[in-house]
VMD Tcl script that draws the C-alpha trace (Angstrom):
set ca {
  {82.42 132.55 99.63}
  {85.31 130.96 98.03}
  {87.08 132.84 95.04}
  {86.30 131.86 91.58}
  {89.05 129.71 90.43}
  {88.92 129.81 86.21}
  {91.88 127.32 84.82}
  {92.60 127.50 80.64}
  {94.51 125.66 78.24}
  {95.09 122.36 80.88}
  {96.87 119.53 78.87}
  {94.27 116.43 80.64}
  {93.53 112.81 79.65}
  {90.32 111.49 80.89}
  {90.37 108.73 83.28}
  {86.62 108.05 83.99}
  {83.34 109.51 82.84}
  {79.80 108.81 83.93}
  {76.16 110.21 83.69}
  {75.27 113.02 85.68}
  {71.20 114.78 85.64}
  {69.73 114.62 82.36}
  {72.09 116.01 80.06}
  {76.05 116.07 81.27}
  {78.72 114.28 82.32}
  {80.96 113.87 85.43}
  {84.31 113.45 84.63}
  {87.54 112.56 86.38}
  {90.35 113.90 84.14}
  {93.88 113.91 85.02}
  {96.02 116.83 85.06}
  {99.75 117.29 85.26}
  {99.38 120.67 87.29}
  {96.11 119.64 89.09}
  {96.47 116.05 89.17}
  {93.31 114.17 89.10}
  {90.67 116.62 88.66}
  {86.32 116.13 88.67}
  {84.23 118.19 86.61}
  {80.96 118.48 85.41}
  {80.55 118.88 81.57}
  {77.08 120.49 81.00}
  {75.19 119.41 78.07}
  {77.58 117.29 76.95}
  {75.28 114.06 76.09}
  {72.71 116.47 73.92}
  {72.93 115.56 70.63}
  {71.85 118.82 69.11}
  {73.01 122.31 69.61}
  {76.42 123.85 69.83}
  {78.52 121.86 72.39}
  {78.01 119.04 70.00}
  {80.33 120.52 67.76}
  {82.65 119.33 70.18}
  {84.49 116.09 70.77}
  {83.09 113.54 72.81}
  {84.24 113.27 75.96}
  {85.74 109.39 75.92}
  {88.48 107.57 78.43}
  {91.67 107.58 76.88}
  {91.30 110.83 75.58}
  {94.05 113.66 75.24}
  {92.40 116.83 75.84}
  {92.93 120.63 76.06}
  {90.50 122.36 78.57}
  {89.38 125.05 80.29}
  {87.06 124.79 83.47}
  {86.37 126.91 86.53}
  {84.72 126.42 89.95}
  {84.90 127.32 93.67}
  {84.53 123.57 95.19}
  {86.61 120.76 94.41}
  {83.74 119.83 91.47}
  {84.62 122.03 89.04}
  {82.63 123.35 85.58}
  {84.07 122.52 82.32}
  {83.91 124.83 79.86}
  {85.79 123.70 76.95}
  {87.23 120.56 75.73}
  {89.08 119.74 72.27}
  {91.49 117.24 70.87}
  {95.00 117.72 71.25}
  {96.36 114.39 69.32}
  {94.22 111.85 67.88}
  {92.27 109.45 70.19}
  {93.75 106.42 71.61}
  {93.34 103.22 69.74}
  {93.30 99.95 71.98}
  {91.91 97.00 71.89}
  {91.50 93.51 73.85}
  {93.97 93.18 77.36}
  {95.84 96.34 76.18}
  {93.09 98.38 76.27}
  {91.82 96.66 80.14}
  {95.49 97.79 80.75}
  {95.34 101.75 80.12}
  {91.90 101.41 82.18}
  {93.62 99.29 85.02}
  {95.79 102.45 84.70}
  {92.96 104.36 85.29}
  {91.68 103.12 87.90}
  {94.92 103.04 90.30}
  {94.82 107.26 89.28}
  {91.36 107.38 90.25}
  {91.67 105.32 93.75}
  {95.29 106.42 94.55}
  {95.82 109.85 93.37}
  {94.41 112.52 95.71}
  {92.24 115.43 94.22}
  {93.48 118.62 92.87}
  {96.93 118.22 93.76}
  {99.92 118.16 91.64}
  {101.21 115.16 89.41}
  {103.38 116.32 86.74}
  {106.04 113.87 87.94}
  {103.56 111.40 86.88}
  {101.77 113.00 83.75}
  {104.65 112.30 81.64}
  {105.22 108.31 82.37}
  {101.68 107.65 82.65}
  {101.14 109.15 79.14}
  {104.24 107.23 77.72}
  {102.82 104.28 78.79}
  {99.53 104.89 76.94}
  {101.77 105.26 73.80}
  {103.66 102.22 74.57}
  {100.75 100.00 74.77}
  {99.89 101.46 71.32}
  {103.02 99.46 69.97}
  {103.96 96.36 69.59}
  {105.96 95.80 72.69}
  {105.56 93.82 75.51}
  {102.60 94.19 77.98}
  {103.79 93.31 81.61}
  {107.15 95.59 81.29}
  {105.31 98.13 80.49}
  {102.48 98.01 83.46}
  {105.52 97.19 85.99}
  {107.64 100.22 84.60}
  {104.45 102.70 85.52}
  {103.36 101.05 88.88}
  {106.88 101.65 90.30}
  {106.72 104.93 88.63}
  {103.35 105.81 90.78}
  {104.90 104.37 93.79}
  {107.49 107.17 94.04}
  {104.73 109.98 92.79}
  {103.21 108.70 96.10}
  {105.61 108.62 97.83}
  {105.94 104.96 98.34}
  {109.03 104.65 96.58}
  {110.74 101.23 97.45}
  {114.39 100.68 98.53}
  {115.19 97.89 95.98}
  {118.93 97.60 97.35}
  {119.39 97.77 100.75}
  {117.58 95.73 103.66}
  {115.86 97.58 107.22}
  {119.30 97.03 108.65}
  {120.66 99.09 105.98}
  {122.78 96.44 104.80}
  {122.77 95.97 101.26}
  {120.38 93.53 99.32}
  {122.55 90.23 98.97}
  {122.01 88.40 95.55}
  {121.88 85.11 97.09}
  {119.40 86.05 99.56}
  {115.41 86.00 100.17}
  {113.45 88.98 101.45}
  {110.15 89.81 102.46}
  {108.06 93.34 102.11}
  {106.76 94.35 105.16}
  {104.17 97.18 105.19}
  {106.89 99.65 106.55}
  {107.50 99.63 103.15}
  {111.54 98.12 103.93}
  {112.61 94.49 103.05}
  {113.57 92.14 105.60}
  {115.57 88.44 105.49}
  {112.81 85.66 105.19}
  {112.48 82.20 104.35}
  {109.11 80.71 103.39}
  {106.59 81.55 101.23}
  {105.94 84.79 99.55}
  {109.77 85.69 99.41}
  {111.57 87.98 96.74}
  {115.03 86.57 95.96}
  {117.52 89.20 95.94}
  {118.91 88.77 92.83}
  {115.23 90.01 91.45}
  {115.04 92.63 93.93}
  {118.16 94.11 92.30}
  {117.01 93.49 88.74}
  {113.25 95.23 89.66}
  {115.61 98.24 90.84}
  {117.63 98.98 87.35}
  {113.76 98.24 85.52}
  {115.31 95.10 84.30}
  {112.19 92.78 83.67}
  {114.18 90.81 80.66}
  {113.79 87.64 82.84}
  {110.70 85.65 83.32}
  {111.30 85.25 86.72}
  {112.06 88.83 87.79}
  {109.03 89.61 85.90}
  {107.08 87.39 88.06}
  {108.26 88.47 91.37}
  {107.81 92.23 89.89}
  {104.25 91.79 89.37}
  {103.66 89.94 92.57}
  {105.20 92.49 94.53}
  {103.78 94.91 92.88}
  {100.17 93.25 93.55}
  {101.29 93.02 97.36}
  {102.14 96.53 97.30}
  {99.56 98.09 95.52}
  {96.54 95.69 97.60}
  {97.84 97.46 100.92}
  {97.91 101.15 99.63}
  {94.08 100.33 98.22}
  {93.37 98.71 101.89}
  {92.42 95.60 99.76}
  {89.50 96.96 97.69}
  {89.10 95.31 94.80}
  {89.80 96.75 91.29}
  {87.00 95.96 88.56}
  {89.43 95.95 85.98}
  {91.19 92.77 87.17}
  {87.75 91.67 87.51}
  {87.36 92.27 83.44}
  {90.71 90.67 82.85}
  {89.32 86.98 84.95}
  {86.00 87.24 82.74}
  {87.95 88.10 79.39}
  {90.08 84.44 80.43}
  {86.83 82.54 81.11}
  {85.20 83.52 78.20}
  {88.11 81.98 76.03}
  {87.28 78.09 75.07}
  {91.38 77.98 74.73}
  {94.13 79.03 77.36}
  {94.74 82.61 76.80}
  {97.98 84.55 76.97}
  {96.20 87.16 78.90}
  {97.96 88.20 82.07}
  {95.83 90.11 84.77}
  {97.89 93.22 86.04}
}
mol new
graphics top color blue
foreach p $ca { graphics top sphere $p radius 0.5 }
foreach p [lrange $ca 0 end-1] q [lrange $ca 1 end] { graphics top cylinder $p $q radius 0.2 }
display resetview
């Protein structure tokens, strides 16, 4: 039988949460030591008794907990607030949960991500303020490439020569950039800007996010996320034209 593994005082934010029996939860939390982490949370719908005295288990959440288990489903056995709960509303908040959902598809299971912890929860604080949305969602998505290790070579081409400013390149799924013409081409002037996180022009923010969407699509084998889903019905339901971007 596998050893009892018992885990205290974890700083976790929780990415997911669903039903589970009559009574508890299943939740996907996300861990800078463990990385993305399920447990079960027993009792925690009741809405009587002791556990209740605790603080609902809701996305977005930063959390201190302990758990313990000897499969990769673990038990949790405490949860409290460590900061206030997040606050967001509209396309910011279908951002932190488009977040979310790249953790929960990409990230494996129990496995380390404190390279990660850090950004992803300075992003959730950025999209608190007033700043602007796409930077921010770029910034993280290249910042989850390298925790993958997917990290992309923004200034030099599979030759090895260096990325020339006047040139157009395409990604191939080696993961290098190659001369192109045509279609779906980066120029390299944008390449170069993407690599010093310089998204200050509209159109390196637009090849950003479309090679980030090319990039991202193959590493998901071209499942499709429900939060850009959310993001197409939150622009239909608008009479007007909306400035809501879908990651």
């Amino acid at each position: 039988m596998a050893k009892l593994e018992v885990v205290e005082n974890q700083e976790v934010y929780v990415l997911h949460s669903r039903p589970f029996r009559d009574s508890s939860l299943l939740v996907n939390l996300f861990s800078p030591e463990y990385g993305r982490v399920n447990v079960i949370a027993k009792g925690a719908r009741k809405q009587s008794g002791k556990r209740q005295l605790r603080q609902p288990l809701q996305v977005l959440t930063p959390l201190l907990v302990d758990w313990q288990g000897r499969t990769s489903l673990k038990t949790l056995l405490r949860w409290e607030y460590r900061q206030s709960a997040l606050s967001l509303q509209g396309e910011r908040l279908y951002s932190a949960l488009y977040l979310n959902e790249l953790l929960l598809k990409l990230l494996p299971e129990n496995d380390s991500s404190s390279e990660l912890f850090k950004p992803y929860e300075n992003c959730l604080l950025n999209l608190l303020e007033d700043q602007p949305l796409q930077p921010i969602l770029r910034n993280f998505e290249l910042e989850l490439l390298t925790c993958l290790g997917y990290g992309l070579d923004f200034e030099h081409e599979e030759s090895g020569q260096a990325i020339n400013p006047e040139g157009f390149y395409r990604w191939q799924k080696s993961g290098l950039f190659c001369q192109s013409a045509g279609p779906n081409t980066y120029a390299g002037a944008h390449l170069l800007a993407i690599s010093r996180r310089d998204f200050s022009q509209p159109e390196v923010l637009r090849s950003a996010k479309m090679l980030m969407r090319e990039v991202l699509d193959q590493l998901l084998d071209y499942q499709p996320l429900k939060t850009r889903e959310f993001f197409r019905q939150m622009q239909s339901s608008k009479s007007k034209p909306s400035s809501t971007h879908v990651p």
